[in-house]
N, C-alpha and C positions, 0 to 999 in steps of 0.2 A: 590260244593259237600261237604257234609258233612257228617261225622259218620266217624267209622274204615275201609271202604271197600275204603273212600277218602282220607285217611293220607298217607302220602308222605314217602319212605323210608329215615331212615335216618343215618348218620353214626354208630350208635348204634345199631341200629334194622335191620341194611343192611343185615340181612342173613333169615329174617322171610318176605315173599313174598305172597300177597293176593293169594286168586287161583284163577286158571281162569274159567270165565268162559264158555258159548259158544262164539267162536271165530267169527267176522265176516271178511271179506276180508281188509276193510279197516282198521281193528285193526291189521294184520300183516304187519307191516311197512315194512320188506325185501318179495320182490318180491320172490314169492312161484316157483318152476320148475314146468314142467311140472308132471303128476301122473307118467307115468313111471322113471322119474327122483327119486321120493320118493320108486320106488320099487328097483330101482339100488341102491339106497340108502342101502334099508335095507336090498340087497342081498349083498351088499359089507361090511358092518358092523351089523352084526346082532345085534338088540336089548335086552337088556338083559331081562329075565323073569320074570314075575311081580314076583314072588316068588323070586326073589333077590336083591328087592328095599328095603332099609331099610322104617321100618314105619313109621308111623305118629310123634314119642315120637324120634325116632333116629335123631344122627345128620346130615344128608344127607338132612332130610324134612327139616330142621332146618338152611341148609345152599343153599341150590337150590330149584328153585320150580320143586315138584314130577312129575306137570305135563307139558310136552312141548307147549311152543307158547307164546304168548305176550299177553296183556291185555293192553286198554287204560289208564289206571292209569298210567304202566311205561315207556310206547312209550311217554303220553304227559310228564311224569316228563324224559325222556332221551334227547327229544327236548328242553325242558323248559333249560337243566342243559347244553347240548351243545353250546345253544345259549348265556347264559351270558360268558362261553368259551369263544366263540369269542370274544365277547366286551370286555373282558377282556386280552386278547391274539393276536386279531388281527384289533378289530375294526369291523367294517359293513361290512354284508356279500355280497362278490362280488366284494368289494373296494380294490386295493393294496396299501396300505400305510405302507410308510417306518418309520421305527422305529424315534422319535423325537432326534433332534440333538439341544442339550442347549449348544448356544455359550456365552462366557462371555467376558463382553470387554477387558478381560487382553490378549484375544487370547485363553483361555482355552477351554476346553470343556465337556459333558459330554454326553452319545448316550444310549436314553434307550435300557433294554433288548428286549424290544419285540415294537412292531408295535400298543398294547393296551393301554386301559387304566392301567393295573398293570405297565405295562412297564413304561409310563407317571408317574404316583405317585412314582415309586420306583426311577425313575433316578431325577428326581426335587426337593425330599428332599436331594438328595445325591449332585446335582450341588449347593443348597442354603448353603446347609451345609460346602461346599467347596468356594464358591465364595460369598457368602451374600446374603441376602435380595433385597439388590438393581438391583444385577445381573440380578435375577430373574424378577422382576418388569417391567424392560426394555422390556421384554419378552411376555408382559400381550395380546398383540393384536396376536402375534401369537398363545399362547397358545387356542386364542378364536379360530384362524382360524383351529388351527387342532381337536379339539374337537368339532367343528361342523363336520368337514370332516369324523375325524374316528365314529360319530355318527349317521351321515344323513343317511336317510330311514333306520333304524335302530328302530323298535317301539319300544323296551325297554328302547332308549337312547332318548324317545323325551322326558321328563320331564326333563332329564338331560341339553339339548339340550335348552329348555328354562329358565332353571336355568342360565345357561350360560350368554345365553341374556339380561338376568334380570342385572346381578351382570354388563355386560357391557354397558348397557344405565343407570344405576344407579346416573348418576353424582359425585360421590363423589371423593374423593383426588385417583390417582391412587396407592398410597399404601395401601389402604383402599379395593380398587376394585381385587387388588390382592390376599389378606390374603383372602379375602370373595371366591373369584374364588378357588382357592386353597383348600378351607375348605371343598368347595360345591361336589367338584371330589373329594378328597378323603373319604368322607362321603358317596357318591351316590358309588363308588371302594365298600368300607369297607361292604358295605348292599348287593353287589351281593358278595361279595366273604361268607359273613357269610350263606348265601342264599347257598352258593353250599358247604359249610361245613354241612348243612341239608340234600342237593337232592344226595349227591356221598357218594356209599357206598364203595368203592374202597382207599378213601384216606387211609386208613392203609398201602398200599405199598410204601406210601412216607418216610414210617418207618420199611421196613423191613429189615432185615438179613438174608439171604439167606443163605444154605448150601447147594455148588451142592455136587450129585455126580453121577459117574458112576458107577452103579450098579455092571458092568462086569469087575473093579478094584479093585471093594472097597471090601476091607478084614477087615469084621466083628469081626473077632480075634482081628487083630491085633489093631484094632479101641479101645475095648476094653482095649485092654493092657497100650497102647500110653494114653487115657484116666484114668487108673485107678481103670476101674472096671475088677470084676475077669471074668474068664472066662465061659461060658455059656455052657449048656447041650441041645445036644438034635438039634442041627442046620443041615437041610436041605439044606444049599448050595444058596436056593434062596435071593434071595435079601432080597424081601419085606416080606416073612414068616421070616426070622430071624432079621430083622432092628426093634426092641421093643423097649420098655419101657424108660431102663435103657440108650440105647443109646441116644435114645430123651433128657433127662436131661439132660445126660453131656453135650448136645449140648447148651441148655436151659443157662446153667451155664457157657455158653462161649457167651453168650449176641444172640447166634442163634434163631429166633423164626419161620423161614422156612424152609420145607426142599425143594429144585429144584434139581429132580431127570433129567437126561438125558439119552439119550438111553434106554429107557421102553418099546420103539415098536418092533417088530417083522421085522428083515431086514433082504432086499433083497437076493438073493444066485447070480443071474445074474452079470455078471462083479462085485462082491463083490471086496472090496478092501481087502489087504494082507491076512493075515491066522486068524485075532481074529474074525471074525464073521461078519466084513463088519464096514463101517462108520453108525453111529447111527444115518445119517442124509438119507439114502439110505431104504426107510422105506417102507412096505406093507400095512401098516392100521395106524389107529390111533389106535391100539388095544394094548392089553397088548402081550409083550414076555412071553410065558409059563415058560420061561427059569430063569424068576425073581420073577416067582409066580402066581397063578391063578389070573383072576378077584376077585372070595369074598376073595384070601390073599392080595392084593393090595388094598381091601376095607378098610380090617383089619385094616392093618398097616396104612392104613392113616388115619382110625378114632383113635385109638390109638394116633397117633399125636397128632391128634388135640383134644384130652382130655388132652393132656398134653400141652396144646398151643403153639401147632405147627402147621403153616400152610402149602400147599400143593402148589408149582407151577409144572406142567409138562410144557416142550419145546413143541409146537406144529411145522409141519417142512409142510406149508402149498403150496410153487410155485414148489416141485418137487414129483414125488414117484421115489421107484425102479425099477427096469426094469421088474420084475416081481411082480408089486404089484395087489392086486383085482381091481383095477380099471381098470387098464388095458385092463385084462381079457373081463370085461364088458361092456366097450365103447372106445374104444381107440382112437373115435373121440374127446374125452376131454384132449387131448393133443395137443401140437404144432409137425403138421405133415404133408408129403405129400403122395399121393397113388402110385405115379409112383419113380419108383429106378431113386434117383439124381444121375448128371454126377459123383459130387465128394459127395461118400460113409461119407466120416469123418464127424463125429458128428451125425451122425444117429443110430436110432437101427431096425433093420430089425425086424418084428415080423407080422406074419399071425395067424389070425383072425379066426376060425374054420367057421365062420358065414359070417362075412364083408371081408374077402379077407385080402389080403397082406398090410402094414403098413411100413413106413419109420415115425419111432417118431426120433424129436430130444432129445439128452441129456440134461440134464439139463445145465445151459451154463451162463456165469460170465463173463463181461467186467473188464480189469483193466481201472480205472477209467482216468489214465496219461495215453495210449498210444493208447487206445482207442482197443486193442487185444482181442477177444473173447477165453476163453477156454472153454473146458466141463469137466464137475463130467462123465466118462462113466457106473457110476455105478447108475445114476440114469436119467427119462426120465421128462421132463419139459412140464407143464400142461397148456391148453390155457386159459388165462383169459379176450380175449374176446368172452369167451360163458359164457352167465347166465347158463346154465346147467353147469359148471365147479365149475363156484365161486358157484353155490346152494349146488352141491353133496360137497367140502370141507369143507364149511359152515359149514353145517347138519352134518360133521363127527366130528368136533371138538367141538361144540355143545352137541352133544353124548357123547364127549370124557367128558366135562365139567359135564355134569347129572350122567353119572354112575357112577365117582368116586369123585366128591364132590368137586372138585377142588377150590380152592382159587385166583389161577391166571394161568396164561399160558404166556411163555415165545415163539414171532412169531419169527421161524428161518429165515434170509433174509431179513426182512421185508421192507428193503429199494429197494430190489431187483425186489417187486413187486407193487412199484409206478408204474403210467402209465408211467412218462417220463424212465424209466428204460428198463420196456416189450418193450416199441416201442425202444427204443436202441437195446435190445438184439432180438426182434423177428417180428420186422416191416417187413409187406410181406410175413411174413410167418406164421402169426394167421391167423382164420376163416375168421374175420374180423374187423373193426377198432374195437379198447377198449371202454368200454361204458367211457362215459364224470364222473359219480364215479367213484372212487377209489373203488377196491375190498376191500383196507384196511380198509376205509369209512364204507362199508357192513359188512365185519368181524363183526368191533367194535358196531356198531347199532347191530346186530343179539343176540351177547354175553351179551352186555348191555343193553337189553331189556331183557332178559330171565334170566340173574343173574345178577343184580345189584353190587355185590358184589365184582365181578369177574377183580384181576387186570389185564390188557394188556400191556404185558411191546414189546418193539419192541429191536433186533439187527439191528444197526441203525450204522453206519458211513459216511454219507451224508445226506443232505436234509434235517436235521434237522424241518426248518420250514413247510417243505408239511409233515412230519412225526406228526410232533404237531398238528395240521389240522385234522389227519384222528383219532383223538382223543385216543390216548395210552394213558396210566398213568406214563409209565415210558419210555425214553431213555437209550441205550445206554452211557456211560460218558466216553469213551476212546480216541473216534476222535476228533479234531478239524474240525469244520465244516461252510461250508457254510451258511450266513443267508440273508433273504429279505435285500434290502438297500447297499447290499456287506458288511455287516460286519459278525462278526465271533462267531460261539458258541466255546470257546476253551476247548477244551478236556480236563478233571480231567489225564487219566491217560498219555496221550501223555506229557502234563504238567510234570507229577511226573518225567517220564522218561528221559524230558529235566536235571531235576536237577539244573535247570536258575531258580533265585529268582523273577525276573519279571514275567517270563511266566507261575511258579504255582500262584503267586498273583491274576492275573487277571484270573486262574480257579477257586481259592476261590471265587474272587466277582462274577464270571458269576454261581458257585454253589449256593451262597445267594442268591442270586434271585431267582434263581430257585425253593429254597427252603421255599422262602415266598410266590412266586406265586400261584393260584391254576389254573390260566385261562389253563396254557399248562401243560406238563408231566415235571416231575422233572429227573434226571439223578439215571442212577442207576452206581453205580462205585464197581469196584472189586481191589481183591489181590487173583494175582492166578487165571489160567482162561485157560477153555480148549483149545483155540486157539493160543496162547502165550506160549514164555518158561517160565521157574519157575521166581520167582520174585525176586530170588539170584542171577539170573543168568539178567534180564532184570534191576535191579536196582544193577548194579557190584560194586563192592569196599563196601566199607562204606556207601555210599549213601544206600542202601535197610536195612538201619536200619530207617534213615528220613522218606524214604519212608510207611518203614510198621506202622510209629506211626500218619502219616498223611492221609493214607488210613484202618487202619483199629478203628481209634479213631472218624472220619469222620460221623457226624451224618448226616441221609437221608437214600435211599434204597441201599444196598452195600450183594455184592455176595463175596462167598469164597470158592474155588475147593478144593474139599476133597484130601487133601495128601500136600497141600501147607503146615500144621501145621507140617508137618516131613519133609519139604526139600525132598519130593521126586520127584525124576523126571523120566523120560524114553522114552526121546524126539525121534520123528518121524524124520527117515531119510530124507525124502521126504519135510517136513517142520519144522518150530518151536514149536509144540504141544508139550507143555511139558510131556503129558501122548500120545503114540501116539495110533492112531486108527488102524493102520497094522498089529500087533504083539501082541499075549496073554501076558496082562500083570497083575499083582497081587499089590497093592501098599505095599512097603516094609516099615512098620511102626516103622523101628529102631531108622532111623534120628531123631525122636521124642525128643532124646539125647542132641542132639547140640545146641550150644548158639542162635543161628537163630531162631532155630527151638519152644524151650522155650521162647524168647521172643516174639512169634508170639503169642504162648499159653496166655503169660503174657498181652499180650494188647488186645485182647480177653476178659479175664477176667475183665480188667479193662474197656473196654467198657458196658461189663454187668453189673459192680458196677455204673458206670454214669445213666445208664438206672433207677438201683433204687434212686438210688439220685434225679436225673432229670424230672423220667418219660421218658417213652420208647417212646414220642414225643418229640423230640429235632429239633433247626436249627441251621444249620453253619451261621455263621458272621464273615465276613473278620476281622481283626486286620490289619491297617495302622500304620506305621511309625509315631514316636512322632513328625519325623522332616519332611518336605516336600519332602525330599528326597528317591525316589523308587531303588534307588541305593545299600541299606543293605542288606546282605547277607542270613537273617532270615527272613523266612514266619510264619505263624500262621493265627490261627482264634479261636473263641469262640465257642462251647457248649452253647444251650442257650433254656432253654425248655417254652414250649407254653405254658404249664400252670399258670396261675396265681399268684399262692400263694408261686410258688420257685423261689427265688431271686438271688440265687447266679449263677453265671456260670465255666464255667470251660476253659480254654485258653491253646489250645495247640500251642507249639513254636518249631519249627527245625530251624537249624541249616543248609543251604545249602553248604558251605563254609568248605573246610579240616582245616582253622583254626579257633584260637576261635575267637568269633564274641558275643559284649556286645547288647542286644535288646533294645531299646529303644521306648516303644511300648505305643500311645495314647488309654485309657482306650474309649470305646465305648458309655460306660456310661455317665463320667464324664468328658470328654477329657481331662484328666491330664496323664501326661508322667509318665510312669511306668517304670523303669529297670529292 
């Protein structure tokens, strides 16, 4: 193919999208509902009015395509960019291979991150580098044996695959066969990953800064105040009609370039939780709350943004609605339900059907994952997803949600929740029928990344890491410690911080560098401050939440920050740890703005913004090891270290985990000379 209707999107151009043009069946790569499906559809979500599309010349056209569906250019570049994924992430599709394990004959060892080739390249300079040359060499006949394995029937990997071959009947001295072996993988690595630094238009979220907030907290005023700027005329109360211009900047000017708004939709009234208006996860539509501002004010503001480069993530909240949401309404066989009243009532919601009769839906409903105990949300009813009519009409609504307001990414609430192995935990026996053999999340992501390239999908994730990476997100979760293929372990950035153990943030740094060099799987997204957690004064106690906020919020990669953490404010839920809770009308009190905490939060803020210009606002973390062998020292750190080319210098952040003082004595990464 050739000309402009055949070029491939690319990181640059990822928001300008061919049009399409007639669709044929097999250009829609997700499997279509039936026709009354798409009229439930649009009777549950109405579509907006051509007369409320921005034009041709807006940036709406400019960042999604105007018109719905998929076209063969980006279904074969979404397969094309999926599949070096894999080989790069987990090897050959349908193969389980465990991540490589480099023994060294001193007894040492070292276990790549992942089951791929990045995995393979990232941890074998790192064991050479640690044990030598020779180590490695020793190595030379396995190395063949697993690079044929994570390669076999693999058609991308068979040129690789005879390379291989070549370099090992070659005859020559086996130090010779090695350095050549070595050269050949990381060469053939290097051309698929530059390769999907072309086809993903998404990798910008490997570099965002988020700013949530909750809308139904956030106090405009006093944001202002706390900020700097004077006070504003003329505000309506809503959200998105008052959140302009001037606020975007300050945020700009605190290294912010997202905004990730929560609670936008319109929730439930049915078993609502306490008195503020319900949990923002208890939702009716994927619609906009009138209560934050119409659709064209929530256009508004969010083009506004992003003229001022800011980008847009909304939470999408896809495995439950509210007990009275429109779907309901209109099929309430897309739920997990029975028709006859169970012996035991609990966990049901009774609801008749003016048309289909009487309904037992269940609540929406959550294993702890130690004790194996179900509870329920009663304020919301849990949807089946082994019907394609389910996963279509969600699909289709979040999709909607993506085109009419322009969105940059979307944040899936649960997403761990709605792997297969999870549904069949919580709802085996009690769906239609078995789960299809995809993952809905699989569909999700094919759907969104076929129709906006651009569009990142970050998942809330605290398990499963590796089937989460598989169903192709862009970003994880960074809080858990997690399970990986092989039994070994993604460890959690913030579970790490919380330790306050110099070992166990170490080894979150090394498992972040990787992350952050990889592109085959999703990198982590880490916070300070977070709707589901208490304040970060209060979770990182004493002294230690000053270490903490210099190491989480100086932390290059995608990182979130709840609005009102920069004022130490809190107004925890009885019921849990939520540092703002969702029971009780709350206002965030922007005084704390005051306090030494509270200004140094400010302060490292701003100084992440100064790195960004220094650096370029593409940065990656690099561990910092000990000058001596010893993992026994009290201080962690890591490097600032930007992709670009032409900037040399880097930047080295060092804490101090230890109440006393403690001298660093830190191998430069560069030049391996000991540094004090």
């Amino acid at each position: 193919m050739q000309g402009s209707t055949a070029r491939l999107v690319t990181e640059a151009d990822a928001r300008l999208h061919p049009k399409n043009g007639s669709l044929t069946v097999e250009e829609r790569v997700a499997r279509a509902a039936a026709v009354r499906l798409a009229e439930l559809h649009k009777r549950a979500l109405p579509s907006l009015p051509e007369s409320e599309h921005r034009g041709e010349d807006g940036i709406a056209s400019a960042k999604v395509s105007p018109i719905p569906g998929l076209n063969r250019l980006r279904c074969t570049q979404f397969f094309r960019t999926k599949a070096i994924r894999r080989l790069l992430r987990d090897g050959c599709e349908n193969q389980v291979v465990k991540p490589f394990v480099f023994h060294a004959p001193s007894g040492g060892s070292v276990v790549a991150e992942n089951s791929g080739l990045e995995g393979f390249v990232h941890a074998q300079r790192r064991f050479q580098d640690r044990f030598g040359a020779p180590a490695s060499e020793r190595l030379f006949e396995h190395y063949v044996k697993y690079l044929e394995h994570v390669l076999g029937g693999e058609p991308m990997g068979c040129s690789l695959v005879s390379q291989v071959k070549e370099v090992q009947s070659s005859g020559v001295p086996l130090q010779e066969r090695h350095s050549r072996l070595i050269e050949v993988v990381r060469s053939n690595t290097e051309q698929w990953r530059s390769k999907l630094k072309e086809l993903d238009g998404a990798l910008w979220s490997r570099h965002l800064r988020a700013y949530q907030i909750f809308p139904r907290t956030f106090n405009v005023e006093g944001f202002r105040e706390a900020y700097g700027l004077p006070p504003a005329e003329g505000r309506s109360g809503k959200f998105f009609a008052d959140f302009g211009g001037q606020e975007v900047e300050a945020l700009r000017s605190h290294s912010f370039s997202a905004l990730r708004p929560m609670g936008v939709f319109p929730i439930g009234s049915v078993n609502a939780k306490g008195t503020a208006g319900g949990s923002p996860y208890s939702i009716i539509a994927h619609d906009v709350d009138a209560a934050h501002g119409s659709r064209q004010e929530v256009r508004d503001s969010l083009e506004r943004a992003y003229v001022s480069g800011m980008l847009t993530i909304f939470e999408v909240v896809p495995n439950h609605t509210a007990c009275d949401a429109r779907l309901l309404q209109l099929d309430p066989t897309l739920y997990v339900h029975t028709r006859t009243q169970p012996e035991d009532p609990e966990g049901y919601h009774h609801f008749r059907h003016p048309e289909l009769g009487e309904f037992w839906i269940r609540y929406g409903g959550f294993r702890d994952l130690g004790t194996g105990m179900r509870s329920f949300w009663k304020d919301t009813l849990q949807l089946d997803f082994s019907r394609q009519e389910t996963r279509e009409v969600v699909i289709s609504e979040i999709c909607d949600l993506i085109r009419h307001f322009s969105l940059d990414g979307i944040r899936v609430d649960s997403a761990y929740q709605l792997l297969n192995w999870y549904l069949n935990k919580n709802w085996a026996g009690e769906m239609a029928r078995e789960l299809p053999q995809q993952e809905f999340l699989e569909e999700l992501v094919m759907r969104v990344k076929t129709e906006f390239p651009h569009v990142a999908i970050l998942a809330e994730a605290f398990t499963h890491f590796d089937q989460l990476s598989q169903c192709g997100f862009d970003l994880l979760y960074g809080i858990s410690t997690m399970d990986r293929n092989g039994g070994y372990k993604h460890v959690g950035w913030h579970e790490a911080l919380k330790s306050g153990k110099a070992d166990t943030i170490r080894s979150a740094i090394e498992r972040a560098e990787f992350l952050s060099w990889q592109l085959g799987g999703p990198d982590i997204v880490t916070f300070f401050g977070h709707q589901d957690f208490p304040s970060p004064q209060r979770e990182f106690a004493g002294d230690w939440k000053w270490g903490a906020a210099v190491l989480a919020i100086l932390r290059p990669g995608a990182f979130s920050f709840y609005a009102g953490t920069e004022a130490c404010f809190e107004a925890p839920c009885r019921e849990d740890n939520k540092v703002i809770t969702f029971n009780e009308p709350v206002s965030i009190d922007w005084s704390g703005s005051a306090t030494d905490f509270a200004g140094f939060q400010r302060y490292l803020l701003r100084v992440a913004g100064q790195v960004q210009e220094a650096l370029g606002e593409r940065t990656r973390i690099e561990c910092l090891d000990p000058a001596s062998s010893s993992k026994d020292e009290p201080w962690v750190g890591y490097v600032v270290r930007s992709t670009l080319p032409d900037v040399s210098w880097k930047l080295a952040v060092i804490v101090n985990t230890s109440p006393l003082p403690a001298t660093a004595h830190v191998r430069d990464p560069d030049t391996g000379v000991s540094v004090v």
